[in-house]
C-alpha positions in Angstrom: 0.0 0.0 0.0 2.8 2.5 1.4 4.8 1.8 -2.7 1.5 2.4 -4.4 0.5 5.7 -2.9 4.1 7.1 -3.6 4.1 6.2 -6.8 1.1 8.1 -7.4 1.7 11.3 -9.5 1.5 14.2 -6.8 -1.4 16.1 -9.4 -3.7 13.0 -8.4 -3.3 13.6 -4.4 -3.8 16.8 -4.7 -7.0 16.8 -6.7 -8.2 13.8 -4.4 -8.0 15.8 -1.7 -9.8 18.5 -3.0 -12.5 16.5 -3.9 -12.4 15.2 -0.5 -13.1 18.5 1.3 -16.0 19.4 -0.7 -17.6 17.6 2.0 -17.2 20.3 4.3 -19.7 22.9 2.3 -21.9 20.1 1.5 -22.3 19.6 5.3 -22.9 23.0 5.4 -25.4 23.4 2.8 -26.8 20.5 4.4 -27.1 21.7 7.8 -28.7 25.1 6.5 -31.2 23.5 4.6 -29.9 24.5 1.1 -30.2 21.1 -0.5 -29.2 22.8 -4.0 -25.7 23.9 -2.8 -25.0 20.9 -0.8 -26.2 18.7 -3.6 -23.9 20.3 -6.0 -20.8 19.9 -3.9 -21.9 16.4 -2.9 -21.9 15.5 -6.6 -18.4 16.9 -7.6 -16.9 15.4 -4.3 -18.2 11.9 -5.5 -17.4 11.8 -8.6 -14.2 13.6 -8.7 -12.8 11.0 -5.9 -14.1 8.1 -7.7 -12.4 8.9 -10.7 -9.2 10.0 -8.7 -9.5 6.6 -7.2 -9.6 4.7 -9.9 -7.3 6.3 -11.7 -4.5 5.3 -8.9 -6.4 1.9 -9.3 -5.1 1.3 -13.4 -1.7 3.1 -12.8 -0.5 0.1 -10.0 2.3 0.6 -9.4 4.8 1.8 -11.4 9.0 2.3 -11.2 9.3 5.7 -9.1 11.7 8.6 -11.7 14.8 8.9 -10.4 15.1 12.4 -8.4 16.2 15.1 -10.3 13.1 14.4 -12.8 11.1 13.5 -10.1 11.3 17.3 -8.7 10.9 18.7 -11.9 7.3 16.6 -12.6 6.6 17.7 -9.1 6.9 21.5 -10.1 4.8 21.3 -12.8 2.5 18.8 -10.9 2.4 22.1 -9.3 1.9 24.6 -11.7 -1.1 22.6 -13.2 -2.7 22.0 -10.1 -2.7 25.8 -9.9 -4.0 26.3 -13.2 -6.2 23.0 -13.8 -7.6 22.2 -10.5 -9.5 25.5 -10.4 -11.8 24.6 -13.2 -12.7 21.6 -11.0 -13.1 23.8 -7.7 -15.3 26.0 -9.3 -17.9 23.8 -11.2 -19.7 23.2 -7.8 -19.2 27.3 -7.1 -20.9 27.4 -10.7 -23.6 25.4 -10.7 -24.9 26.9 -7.0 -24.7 30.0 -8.3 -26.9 29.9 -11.6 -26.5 33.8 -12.3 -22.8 33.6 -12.7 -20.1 32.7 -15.5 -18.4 30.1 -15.3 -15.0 32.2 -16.5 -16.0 34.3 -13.0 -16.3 31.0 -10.7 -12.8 29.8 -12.8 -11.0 33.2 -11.9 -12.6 33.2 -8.5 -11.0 29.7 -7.6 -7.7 30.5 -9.0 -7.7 33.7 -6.8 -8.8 31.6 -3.9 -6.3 28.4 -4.7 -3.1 30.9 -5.0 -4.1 33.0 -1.7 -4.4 36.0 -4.0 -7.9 36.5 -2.4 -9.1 39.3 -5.8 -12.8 38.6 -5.5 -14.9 39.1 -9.1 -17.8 39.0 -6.4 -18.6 43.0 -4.8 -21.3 42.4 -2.9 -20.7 39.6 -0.4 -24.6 39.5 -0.3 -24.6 37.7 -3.6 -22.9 34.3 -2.0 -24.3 32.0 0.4 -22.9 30.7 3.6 -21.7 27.7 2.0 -20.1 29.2 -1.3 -18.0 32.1 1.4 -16.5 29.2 3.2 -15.5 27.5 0.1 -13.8 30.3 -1.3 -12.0 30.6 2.5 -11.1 27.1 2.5 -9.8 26.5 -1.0 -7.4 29.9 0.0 -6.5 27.9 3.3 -5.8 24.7 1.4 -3.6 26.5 -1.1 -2.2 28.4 1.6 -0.9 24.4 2.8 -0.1 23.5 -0.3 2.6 26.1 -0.3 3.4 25.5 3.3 4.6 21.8 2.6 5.9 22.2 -1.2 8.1 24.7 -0.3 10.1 22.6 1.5 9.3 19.1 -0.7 9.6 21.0 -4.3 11.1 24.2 -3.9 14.2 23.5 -1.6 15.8 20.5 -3.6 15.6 22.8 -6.6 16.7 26.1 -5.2 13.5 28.0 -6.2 11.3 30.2 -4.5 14.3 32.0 -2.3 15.8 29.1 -1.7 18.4 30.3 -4.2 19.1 32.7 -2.0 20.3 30.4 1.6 21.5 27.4 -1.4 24.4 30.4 -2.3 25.0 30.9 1.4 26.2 27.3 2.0 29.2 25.7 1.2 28.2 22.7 -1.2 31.6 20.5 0.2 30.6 21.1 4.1 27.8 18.4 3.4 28.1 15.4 0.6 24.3 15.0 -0.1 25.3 13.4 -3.2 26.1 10.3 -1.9 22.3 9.4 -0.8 19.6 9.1 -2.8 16.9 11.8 -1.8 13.4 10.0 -0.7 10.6 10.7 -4.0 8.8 13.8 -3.7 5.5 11.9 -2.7 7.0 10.8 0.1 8.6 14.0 1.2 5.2 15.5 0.3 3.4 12.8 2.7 6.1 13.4 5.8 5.8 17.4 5.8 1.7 17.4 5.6 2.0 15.1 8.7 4.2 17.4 10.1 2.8 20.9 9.3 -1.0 20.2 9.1 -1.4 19.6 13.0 0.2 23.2 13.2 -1.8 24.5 10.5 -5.2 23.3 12.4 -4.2 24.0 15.4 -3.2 27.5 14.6 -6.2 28.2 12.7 -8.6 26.7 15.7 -6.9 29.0 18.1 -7.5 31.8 16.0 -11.0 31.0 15.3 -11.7 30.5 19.0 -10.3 33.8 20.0 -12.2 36.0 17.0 -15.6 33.9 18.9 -14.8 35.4 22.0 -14.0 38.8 20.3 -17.6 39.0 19.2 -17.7 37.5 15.2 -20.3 34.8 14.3 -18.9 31.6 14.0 -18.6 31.7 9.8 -17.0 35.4 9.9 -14.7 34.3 12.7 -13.5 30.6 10.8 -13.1 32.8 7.4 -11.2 35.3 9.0 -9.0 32.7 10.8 -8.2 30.5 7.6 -7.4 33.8 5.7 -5.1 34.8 8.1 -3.2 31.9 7.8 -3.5 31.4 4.2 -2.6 35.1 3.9 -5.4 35.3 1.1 -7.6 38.2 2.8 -10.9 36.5 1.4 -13.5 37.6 4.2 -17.3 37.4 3.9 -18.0 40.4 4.9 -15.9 42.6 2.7 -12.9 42.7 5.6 -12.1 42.8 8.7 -12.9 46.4 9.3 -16.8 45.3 8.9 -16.4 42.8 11.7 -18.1 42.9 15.2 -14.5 42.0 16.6 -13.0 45.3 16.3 -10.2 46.2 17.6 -9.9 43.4 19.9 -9.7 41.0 16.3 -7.4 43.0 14.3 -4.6 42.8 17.5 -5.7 38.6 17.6 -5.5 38.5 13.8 -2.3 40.6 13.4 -0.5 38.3 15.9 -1.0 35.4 14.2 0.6 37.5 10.8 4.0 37.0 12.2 3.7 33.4 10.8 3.7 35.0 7.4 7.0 36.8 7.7 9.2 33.7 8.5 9.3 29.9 8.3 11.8 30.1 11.5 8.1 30.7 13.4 6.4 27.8 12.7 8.6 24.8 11.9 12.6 24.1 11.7 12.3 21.7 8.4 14.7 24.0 6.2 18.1 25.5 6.2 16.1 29.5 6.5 14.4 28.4 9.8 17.5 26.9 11.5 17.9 30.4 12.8 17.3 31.5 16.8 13.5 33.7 16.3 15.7 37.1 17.4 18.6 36.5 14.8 16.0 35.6 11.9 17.1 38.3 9.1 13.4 38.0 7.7 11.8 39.0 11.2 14.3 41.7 12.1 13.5 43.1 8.3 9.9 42.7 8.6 9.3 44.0 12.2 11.4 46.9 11.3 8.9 47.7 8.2 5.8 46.7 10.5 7.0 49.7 12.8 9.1 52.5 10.5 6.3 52.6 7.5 3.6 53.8 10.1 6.0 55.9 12.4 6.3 58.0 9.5 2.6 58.2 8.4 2.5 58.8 12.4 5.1 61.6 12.1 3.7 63.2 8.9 1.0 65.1 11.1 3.2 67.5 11.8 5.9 67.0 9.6 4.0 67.6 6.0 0.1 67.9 6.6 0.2 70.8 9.3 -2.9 72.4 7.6 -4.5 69.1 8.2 -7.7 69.5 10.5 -7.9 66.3 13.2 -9.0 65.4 16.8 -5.4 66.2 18.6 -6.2 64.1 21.6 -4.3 60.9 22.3 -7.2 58.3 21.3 -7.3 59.6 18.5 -3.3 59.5 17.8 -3.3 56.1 19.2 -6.5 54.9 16.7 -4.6 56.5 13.4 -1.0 54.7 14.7 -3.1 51.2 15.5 -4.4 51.3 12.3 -1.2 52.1 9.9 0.3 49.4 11.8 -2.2 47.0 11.4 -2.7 48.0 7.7 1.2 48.1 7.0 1.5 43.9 8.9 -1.5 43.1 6.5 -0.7 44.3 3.3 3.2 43.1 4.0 2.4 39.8 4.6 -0.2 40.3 1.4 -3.2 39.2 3.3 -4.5 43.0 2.4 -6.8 43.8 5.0 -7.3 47.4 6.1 -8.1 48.1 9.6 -11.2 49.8 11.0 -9.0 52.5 12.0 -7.1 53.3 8.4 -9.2 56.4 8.1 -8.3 57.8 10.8 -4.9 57.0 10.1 -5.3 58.6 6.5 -6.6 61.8 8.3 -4.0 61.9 10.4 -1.1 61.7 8.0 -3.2 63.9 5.3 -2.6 60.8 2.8 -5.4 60.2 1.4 -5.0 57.7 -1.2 -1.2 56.3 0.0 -1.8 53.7 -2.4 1.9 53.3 -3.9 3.2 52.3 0.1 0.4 49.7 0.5 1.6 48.4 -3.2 5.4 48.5 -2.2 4.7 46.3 0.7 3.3 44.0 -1.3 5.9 43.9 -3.8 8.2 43.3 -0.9 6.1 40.5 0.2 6.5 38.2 3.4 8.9 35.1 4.6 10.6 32.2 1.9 8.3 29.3 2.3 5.4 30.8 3.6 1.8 32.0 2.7 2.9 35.1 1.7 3.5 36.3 -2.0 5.9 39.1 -3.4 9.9 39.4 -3.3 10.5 38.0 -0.4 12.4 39.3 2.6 15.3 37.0 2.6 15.4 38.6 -1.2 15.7 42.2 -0.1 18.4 41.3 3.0 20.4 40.3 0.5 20.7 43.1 -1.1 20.4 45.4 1.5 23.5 43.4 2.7 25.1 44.1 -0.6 24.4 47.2 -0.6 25.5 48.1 3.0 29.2 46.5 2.2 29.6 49.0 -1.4 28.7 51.6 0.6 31.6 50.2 3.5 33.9 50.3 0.5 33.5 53.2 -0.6 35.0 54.6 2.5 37.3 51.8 3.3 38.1 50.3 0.2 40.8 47.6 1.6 38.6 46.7 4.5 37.5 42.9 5.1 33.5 42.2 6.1 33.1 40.7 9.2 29.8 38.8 8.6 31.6 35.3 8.1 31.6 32.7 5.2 27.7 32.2 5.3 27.2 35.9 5.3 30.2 36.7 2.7 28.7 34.1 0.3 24.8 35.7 0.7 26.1 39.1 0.2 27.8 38.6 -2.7 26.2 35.2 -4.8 22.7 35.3 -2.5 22.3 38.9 -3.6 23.1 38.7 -7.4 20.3 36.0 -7.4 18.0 38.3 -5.5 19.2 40.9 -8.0 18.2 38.4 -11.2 14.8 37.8 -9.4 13.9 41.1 -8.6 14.7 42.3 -12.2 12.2 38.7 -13.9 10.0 40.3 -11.2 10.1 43.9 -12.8 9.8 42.4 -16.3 7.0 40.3 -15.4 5.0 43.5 -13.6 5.5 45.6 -16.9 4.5 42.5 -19.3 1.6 42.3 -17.5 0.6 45.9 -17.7 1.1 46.1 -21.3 -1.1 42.5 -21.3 -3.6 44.2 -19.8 -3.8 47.1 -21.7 -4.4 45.1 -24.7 -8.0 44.8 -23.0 -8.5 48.2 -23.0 -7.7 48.4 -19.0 -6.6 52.6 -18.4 -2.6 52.8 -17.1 -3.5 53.1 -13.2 -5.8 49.7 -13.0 -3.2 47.4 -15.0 -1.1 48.7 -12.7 -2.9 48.3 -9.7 -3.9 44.4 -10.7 -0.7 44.1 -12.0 1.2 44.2 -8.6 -1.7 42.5 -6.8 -1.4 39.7 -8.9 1.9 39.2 -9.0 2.5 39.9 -5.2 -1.1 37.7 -4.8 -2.4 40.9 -3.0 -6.1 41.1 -4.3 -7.2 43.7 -1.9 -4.9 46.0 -3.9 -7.8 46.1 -6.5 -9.7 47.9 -4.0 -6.9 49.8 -2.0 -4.1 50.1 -4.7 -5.9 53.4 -6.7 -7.7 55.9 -6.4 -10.9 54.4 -7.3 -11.7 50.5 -6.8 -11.1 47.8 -9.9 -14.4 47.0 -11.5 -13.3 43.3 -11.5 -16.7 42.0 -12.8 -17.0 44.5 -15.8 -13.6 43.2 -17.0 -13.9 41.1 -20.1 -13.1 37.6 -20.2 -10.4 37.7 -21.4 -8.6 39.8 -19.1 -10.2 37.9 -16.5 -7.9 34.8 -18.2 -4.8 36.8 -18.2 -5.3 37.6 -14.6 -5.4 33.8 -13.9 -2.4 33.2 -15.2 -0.7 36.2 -13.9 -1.9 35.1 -10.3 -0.2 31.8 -10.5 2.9 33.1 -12.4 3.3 35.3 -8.9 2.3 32.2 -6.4 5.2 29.5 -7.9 7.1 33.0 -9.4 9.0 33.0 -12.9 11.8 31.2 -11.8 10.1 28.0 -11.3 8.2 28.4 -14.7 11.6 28.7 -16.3 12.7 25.7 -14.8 9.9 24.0 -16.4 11.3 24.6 -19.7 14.6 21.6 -18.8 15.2 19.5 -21.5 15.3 16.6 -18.8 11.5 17.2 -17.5 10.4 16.5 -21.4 13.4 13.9 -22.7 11.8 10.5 -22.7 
């Protein structure tokens, strides 16, 4: 039993268990009385398993690929999950929802699957109980999909940051070459047994404490899974329209620190082998999380004197809660805005500080998290690299002190952070000029643009002046957004890597 299901392709697990948790609405539906919805997800759940199932059935099982191929089918096991799966996710979300294409359930999964969280849906009033936790839980499942391929797929083939720590060791300290790496269904199989008793566990906790902050159970279990997921998809338009308050955004933003590094959750990779204090991804991310909303603190007096407010300490202490809350959320690109980001607006006189919110985004969150963007770890490295020109340029003979690790990250880490951040800059203005093709205006290409790529959807609504009209886009552009969402969750790196002559060589 334990050779057949790892030599099962890892696209057939994962769509197995996707069909699997369609149960979940369907209880739901069931429970509420709407027969149509739970029918609908009872149907797809059955027959998508069965066919999974006997599928695994005819392949037996076969020889396993040896590992440098096996990787490479994983990745793009991956990459058509992301694409492919979503057409399966949202054919219940279709069919329960009969005034509805079936291009926006198809986008609407794939912003869900990728933790994007870009609803094509405005009024929240539109969905039922049923169809908001789906959208939740397929952006909390796809928040663990990346949790436990990130260190299955992405670390043996230096992707997704990984580049960055694999230039900071010293290749002849361990001889890894002599041992045959376990198959990437196994590795797959050992970190979901791992992670996903932290990942429930952390998301229970979090939906217990929202209960006692005052949410309904649904609001309070949607707001906990896209926490974790870092999607942002709420069914109530965000967590400013929550009962919780204030009370819920502190809960909520603790449990955002998970986003900025691996090092908080588990120890399975060579980025989380670091003591919490020393991690250069929660030293970088902290000190954003408190200098951005300093200065939008500071700019009451500095640059918006003129500006008319309350000068009383509640209200100093509302307008710095909520750029700090805002400035977690958006870095982490879960996107939510806090209750209090007016008053934090009026208080700095910005009214529309769209390009920092998008700059955060871009920056992004931890390696092998939830999170989309750069990545920290990324933008250490060159700060690192940048820090030591600058050291030269007024000691040019000096030596760095940071040690072999650090030498090696400063100088190799950062020139792949530097290759990355430039694909990442090509792929942003591709994707504006994409987007332009479908008549989209400069300032919302831009805008979805950066939230697709950084899987930020609430950008659509925070990023501009004006909100996106998502739902009056054409299809089309709703297409190109698909693909530009998962192009930013496995990043351009990996797709290139798809393109080896050994993936496709028979």
């Amino acid at each position: 039993m334990r050779n057949r299901i790892e030599s099962q392709p890892l696209f057939l697990g994962i769509t197995l268990s996707l069909c699997l948790s369609m149960l979940v609405p369907a209880t739901v539906g069931l429970v509420q009385e709407n027969y149509l919805v739970a029918r609908n997800f009872f149907y797809v759940a059955f027959l998508g398993s069965t066919v999974s199932f006997l599928i695994a059935l005819a392949r037996g099982t076969r020889p396993l690929l040896n590992t440098g191929r096996g990787d490479l089918h994983a990745l793009l096991s991956l990459f058509a999950a992301f694409m492919g799966l979503p057409l399966l996710l949202a054919l219940p979300f279709s069919e329960s929802l009969p005034d509805t294409r079936f291009v926006n359930a198809y986008a609407e999964m794939v912003s869900s699957f990728t933790t994007t969280g870009m609803t094509f849906y405005d009024d929240p009033r539109r969905l039922s109980a049923p169809l908001h936790l789906w959208r939740a839980q397929v952006g909390w499942m796809g928040g663990f999909l990346i949790w436990i391929a990130a260190a299955a797929v992405m670390a043996p083939l230096s992707l997704g940051g990984f580049e960055v720590t694999a230039a900071g060791r010293d290749q002849s300290e361990t001889r890894l070459d002599r041992f045959q790496r376990a198959g990437v269904i196994r590795r797959m199989i050992r970190g979901a047994l791992q992670l996903l008793p932290i990942y429930i566990g952390l998301t229970v906790v979090l939906w217990i404490l929202l209960l006692m902050a005052g949410d309904t159970p649904l609001v309070a279990l949607c707001h906990a899974m896209s926490t974790l997921s870092t999607s942002g998809i709420s069914p109530i338009g965000g967590v400013q329209n929550a009962t919780s308050g204030i009370p819920g955004e502190m809960v909520i933003a603790v449990f955002m620190i998970f986003a900025l590094s691996r090092i908080t959750f588990t120890s399975d990779t060579v980025t989380s082998r670091l003591a919490l204090h020393r991690d250069p991804e929660i030293r970088m991310g902290l000190a954003l999380v408190l200098i951005v909303p300093a200065l939008l603190f500071l700019r009451h007096w500095i640059g918006a004197i003129d500006v008319k407010s309350t000068q009383d300490v509640l209200t100093a202490l509302r307008a710095f809660w909520g750029s700090l809350f805002t400035v977690l959320s958006f870095l982490t690109t879960t996107g939510w805005e806090s209750a209090d980001w007016d008053t934090a607006q009026n208080w700095s006189g910005l009214s529309t500080p769209g390009m920092i919110l998008m700059g955060l985004a871009m920056i992004g969150g931890g390696v092998a998290t939830t999170a989309g963007g750069v990545k920290l770890l990324r933008v250490y490295a060159l700060y690192l690299n940048g820090r030591r020109e600058l050291d030269r340029l007024v000691h040019p003979s000096s030596i760095s002190g940071h040690g072999v690790a650090g030498r090696r990250i400063r100088r190799q880490g950062a020139f792949h952070a530097w290759v990355f951040f430039m694909l990442f800059a090509i792929c942003l203005a591709g994707s504006m000029a994409l987007l332009s093709l479908f008549g989209i205006g400069f300032e919302n290409a831009t805008a979805l643009s950066v939230a697709a790529l950084s899987n930020t959807g609430p950008l659509t609504v925070y990023g501009g002046a004006e909100p996106v009209a998502l739902n009056l886009l054409t299809p089309g552009a709703k297409v190109a957004l698909c693909a530009i969402m998962v192009l930013g969750r496995l990043e351009l790196l990996a797709i290139i890597a798809l393109f080896n002559p050994d993936l496709w060589r028979d």
